[in-house]
N, C-alpha and C positions, 0 to 999 in steps of 0.2 A: 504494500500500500504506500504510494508518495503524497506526503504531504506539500501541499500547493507552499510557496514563498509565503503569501496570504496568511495563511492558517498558521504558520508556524511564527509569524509575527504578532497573531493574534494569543497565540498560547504561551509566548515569551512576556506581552503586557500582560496577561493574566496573573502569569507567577510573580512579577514585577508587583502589582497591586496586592496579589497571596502575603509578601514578603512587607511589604509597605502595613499593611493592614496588622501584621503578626506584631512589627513594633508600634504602631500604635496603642494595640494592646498591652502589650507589653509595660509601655509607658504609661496608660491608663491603669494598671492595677499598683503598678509602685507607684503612683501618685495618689491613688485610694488608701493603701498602704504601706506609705513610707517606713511605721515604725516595725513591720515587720521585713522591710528587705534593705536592713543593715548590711547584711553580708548578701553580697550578687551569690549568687549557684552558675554552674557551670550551663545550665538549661538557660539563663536569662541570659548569657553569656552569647551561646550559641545563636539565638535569635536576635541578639543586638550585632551580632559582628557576621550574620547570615554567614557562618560553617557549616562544610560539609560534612557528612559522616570520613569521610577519607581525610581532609583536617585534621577530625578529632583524632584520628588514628594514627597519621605521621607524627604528630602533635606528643601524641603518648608517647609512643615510643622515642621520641627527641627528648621528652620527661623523665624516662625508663631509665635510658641511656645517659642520661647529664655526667660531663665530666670534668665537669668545675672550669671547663675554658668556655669561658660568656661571651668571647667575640665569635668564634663556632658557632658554639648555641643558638645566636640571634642569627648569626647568615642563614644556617638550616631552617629555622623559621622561616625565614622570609622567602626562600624557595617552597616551602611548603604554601603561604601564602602570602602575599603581599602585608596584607593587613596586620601581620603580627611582627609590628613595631616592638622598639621593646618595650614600651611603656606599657600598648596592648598585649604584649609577651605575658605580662610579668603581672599582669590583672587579671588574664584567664587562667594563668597556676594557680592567684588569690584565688577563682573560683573555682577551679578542681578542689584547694584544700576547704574551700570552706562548704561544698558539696562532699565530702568527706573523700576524697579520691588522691590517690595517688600523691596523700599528707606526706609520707617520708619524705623522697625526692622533690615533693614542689615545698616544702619547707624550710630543705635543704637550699635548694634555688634562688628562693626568697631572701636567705640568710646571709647568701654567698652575696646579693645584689647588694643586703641592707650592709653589708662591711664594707662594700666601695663608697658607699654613699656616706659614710660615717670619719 
């Protein structure tokens, strides 16, 4: 079955709006309830910075893997995706550790970053 140019432009703005619409929500319930989303999750994480499942997977195992050289660390990020600057780096570990995931190593990560900055 081919889909026409047409069509596939049509179901590109679809998901376009899908994904638009997912953070509005998103932003509409932490604004309902700010006092309960102190700590982002890596689920609120995921739809604010629209990852893929393959993302989240390179992403682990660059977490798995951490071997305390941070200029590495961030290159391999940013081949995995653009988006994951370090600042965004180093706020989606915040949200794996505070979605209870993978605390040891993003901990660890965390700790290696807050001793440069100290």
């Amino acid at each position: 079955m081919k889909i026409s140019e047409k069509d596939y432009q049509y179901l590109i703005d679809e998901i376009e709006k899908l994904k638009f619409h997912n953070r509005s929500l998103l932003t509409l319930i932490g604004n309902l309830h700010e006092e309960k989303l102190e700590n982002t999750t890596i689920h609120e994480a995921v739809v604010s910075f629209d990852l893929s499942k393959n993302d989240l997977r390179e992403l682990k195992e660059l977490i798995i893997n951490y071997d305390k050289n941070r200029f590495a660390f961030e290159q391999k990020a940013l081949l995995i995706n653009p988006v994951f600057s370090r600042d965004n780096l180093l706020f989606i570990i915040e949200c794996f550790v505070n979605s209870e995931m993978f605390t040891t190593m993003g901990n660890e990560i965390l700790d290696d970053y807050k001793k440069i900055n100290n």
